[in-house]
Phi, psi and omega in degrees: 000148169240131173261133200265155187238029168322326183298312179335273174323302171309324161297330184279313186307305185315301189300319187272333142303317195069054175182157183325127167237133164237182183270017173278328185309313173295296180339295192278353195255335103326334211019068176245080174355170166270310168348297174315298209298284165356309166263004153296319179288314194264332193281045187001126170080017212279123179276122173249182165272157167280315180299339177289306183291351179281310163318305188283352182282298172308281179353288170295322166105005188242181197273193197245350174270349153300304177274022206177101153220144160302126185237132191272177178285156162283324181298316197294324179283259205353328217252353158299312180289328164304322198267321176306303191294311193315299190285337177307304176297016190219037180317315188294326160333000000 
């Protein structure tokens, strides 16, 4: 799953501002709805455009492994460990 690290950033922003940043700021300063950006923030799993990270990059002034990392699911490792034992025990194959 990929998770957006928007609060992160707003927060970094805030602090090194010194004043409130809410997603309405990236909002009007992208014209990335709020909506959107709220469900980049609230939605597991949430799909965007590549022109939103791009836009939110400029913003944030930062690369995209700032704004943007892979999480692996605990099912997707389980069920990678499940398959990992199955073909282990069948070395001759």
């Amino acid at each position: 799953m990929i998770r957006y690290r928007i609060q992160e950033l707003l927060a970094d922003k805030q602090f090194k501002e010194g004043r409130r940043v809410t997603l309405l700021g990236p909002a009007k300063a992208t014209d990335i709805s709020r909506v959107t950006l709220s469900k980049m923030v609230n939605q597991r799993s949430y799909g965007t455009l590549t022109d939103h990270l791009d836009k939110l990059c400029s913003f944030f002034g930062c690369r995209i492994e700032q704004l943007a990392e892979h999480i692996t699911n605990s099912s997707e490792s389980h069920s990678q460990s499940n398959r990992t034992m199955l073909f282990a025990g069948h070395s001759g194959l």
